[in-house]
N, C-alpha and C positions, 0 to 999 in steps of 0.2 A: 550326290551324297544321299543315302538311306537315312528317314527315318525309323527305325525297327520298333520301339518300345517307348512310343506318344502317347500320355493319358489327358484325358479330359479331365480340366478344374469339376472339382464337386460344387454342384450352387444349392446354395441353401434354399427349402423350400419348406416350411414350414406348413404353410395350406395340403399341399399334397399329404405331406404327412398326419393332418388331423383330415383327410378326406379318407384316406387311408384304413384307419384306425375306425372311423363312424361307418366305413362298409362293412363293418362285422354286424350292424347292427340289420341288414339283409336278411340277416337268418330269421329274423322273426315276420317279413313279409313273403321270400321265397323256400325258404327252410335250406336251402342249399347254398343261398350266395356269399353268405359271411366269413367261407372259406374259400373261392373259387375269385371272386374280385380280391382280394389283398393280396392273395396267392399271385395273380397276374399282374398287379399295379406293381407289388413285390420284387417278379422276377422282370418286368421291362424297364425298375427306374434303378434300381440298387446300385449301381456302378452309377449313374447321374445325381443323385440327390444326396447331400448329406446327413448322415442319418439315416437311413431308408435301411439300411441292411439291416441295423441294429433293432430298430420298428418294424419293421416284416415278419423277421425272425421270431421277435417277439407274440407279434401276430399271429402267425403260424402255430409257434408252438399251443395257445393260448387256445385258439380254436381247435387243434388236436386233443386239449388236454380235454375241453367240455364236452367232446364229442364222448372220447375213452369215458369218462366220469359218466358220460348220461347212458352209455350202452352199458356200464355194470351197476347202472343204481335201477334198471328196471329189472332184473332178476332181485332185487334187494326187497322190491316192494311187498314180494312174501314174507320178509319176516319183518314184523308186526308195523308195517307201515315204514317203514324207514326208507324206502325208496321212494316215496312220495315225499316227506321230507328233504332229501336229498336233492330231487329232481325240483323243487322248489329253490331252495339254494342256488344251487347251479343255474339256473334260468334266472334270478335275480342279479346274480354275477356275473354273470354272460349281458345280464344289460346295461350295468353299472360300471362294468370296468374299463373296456372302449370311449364309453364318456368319458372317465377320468384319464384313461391315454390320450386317449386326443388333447385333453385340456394340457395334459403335462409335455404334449410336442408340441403345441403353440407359443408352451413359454421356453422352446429350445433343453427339455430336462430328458431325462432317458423315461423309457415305460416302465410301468408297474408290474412286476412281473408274479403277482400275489396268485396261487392257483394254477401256477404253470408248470406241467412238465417239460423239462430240456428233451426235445426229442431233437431239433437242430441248432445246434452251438455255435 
């Protein structure tokens, strides 16, 4: 007798999940890994962790959007400072909001999705 279509129980994991969410904060030691670790932790647990897909995605998007935000706010800073501005914002929120995801996947709630463009649904 074939099994064809066996899935593996989803286990909760709550820690992975706020390990997850705090490697965004990478970017401010390698400038590159805040999208490159979640992106990976992402795609090898998403079908094993409950929640993971939902937090990832989240992730993903979150880090694409600061990224888009921070490359059109330095042409910005020609007129009259406002990309300076901006790029302050966004780097404040870029360290602020991973800490509050993480806290909100430790207590099993979904992320915060304040600042994100849906680029993956």
């Amino acid at each position: 007798m074939e099994i064809i279509n066996q899935k593996e129980a989803l286990r909760t994991d709550n820690q992975l999940l706020v390990i997850t969410h705090l490697s965004q904060l990478l970017t401010y030691v390698t400038g590159f890994g805040g999208l490159i670790v979640p992106l990976f932790i992402w795609l090898t647990s998403k079908d094993k962790v409950e929640g993971m897909n939902e937090h990832g995605k989240a992730i993903i998007n979150f880090q694409l959007s600061v990224i888009l935000l921070t490359i059109l706010s330095i042409p910005a800073i020609l007129l009259l400072g406002l990309g300076i501005i901006s790029l302050i914002v966004i780097g404040v929120t870029a360290f602020i909001l991973p800490i509050v995801n993480a806290v909100r996947a430790s207590n099993g709630e979904a992320p915060s999705k304040f600042m994100t463009i849906p680029f993956i649904s």
